[in-house]
C-alpha positions in Angstrom: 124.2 41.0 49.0 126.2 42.5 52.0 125.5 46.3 51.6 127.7 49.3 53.0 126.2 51.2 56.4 124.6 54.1 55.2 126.6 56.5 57.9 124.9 59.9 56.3 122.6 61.5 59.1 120.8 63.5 56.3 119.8 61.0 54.5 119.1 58.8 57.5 117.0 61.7 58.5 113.9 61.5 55.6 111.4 59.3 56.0 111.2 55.9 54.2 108.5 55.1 52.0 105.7 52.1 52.3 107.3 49.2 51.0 105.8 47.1 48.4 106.6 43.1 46.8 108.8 44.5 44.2 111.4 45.1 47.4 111.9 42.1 48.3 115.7 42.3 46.9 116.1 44.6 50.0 114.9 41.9 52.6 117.7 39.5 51.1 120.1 42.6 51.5 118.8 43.5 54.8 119.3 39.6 55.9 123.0 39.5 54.3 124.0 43.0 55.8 122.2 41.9 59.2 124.4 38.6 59.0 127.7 40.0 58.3 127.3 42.6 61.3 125.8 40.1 63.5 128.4 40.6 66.6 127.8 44.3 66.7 124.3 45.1 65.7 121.0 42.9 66.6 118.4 45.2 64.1 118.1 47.5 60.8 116.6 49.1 58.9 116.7 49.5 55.2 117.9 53.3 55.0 120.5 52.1 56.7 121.5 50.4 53.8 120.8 53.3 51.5 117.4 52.1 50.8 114.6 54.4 51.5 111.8 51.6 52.0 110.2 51.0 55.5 111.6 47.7 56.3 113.6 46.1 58.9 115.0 43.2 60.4 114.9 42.1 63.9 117.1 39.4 66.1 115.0 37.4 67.7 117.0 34.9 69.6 118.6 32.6 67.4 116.4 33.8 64.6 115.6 37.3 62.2 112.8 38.6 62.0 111.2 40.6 58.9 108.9 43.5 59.6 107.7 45.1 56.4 105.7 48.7 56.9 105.5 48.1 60.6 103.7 50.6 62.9 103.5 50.7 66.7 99.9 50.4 66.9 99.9 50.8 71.3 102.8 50.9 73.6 103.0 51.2 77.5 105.6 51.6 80.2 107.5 54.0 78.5 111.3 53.9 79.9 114.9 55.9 79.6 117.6 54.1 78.1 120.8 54.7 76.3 121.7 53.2 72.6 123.7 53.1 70.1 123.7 52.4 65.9 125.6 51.1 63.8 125.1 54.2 61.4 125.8 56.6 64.0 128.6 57.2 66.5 128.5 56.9 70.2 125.3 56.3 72.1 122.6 58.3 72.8 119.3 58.7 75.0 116.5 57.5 74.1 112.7 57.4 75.5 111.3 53.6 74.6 108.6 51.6 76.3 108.7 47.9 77.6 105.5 46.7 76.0 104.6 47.5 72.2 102.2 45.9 69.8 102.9 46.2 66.0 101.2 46.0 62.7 103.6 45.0 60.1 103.9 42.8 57.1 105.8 39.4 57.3 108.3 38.7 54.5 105.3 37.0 52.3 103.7 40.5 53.0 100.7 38.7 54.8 99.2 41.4 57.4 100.7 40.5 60.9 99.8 41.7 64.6 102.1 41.1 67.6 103.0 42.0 70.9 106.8 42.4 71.9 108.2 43.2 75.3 112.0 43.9 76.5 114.8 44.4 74.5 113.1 42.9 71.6 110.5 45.8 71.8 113.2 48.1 72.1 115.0 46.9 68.9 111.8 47.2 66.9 111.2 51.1 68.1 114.8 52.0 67.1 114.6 50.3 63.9 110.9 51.6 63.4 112.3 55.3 64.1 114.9 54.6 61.5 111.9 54.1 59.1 110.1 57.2 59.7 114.0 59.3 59.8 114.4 59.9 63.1 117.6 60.0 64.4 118.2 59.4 67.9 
């Protein structure tokens, strides 16, 4: 189901909790609201569809990809950059790195652990900051 954008910076500001297989009606929501904002927004996270869970959804390429509970386990080449989100108005600064490896879930929940670089490792650390209510 195509959720609203959760647009509320205090609720986008608490931290979302672990995730479990009884959310997996978010993923489908996440995919749907992903899909219907696909020209304007290449990540989310659930808060920002008024779920407090930590999952998100990537673009990789032609494809999404689900990261359920996901933590940024090292990171290198850290970087300034400028972004903006769909929940929030305008862009703002942000400190990212080029190179991050994660430890997430995959949408089966089977333990995963990859390496991103570039703007894919850039979408994951704004998405990831959404899950732990960090605003940027």
């Amino acid at each position: 189901m195509i959720r609203p954008i959760n647009r509320d910076v205090l609720s986008l500001g608490i931290r979302s909790e672990k995730a479990t297989k009884l959310d997996v009606n978010v993923i489908t929501d996440l995919k749907d609201t992903l899909a219907a904002h696909s020209l304007e927004c290449v990540g989310m996270a659930a808060n920002m569809i008024g779920e407090r869970k930590c999952i998100i959804i990537v673009s990789v390429g032609i494809s999404n990809m689900i990261m359920v509970n996901p933590e940024i386990v090292s990171k290198s080449k850290p970087f300034q950059t400028e972004e903006g989100c769909l929940s929030l108005d305008g862009v703002r600064k942000a400190e990212r790195f080029k190179e991050i490896e994660v430890e997430f879930e995959d949408e089966s929940f089977k333990k995963q652990r990859r390496k991103f670089s570039g703007f894919t490792a850039q979408i994951i650390q704004h998405e990831i900051d959404h899950c732990n209510g960090v605003i940027i």
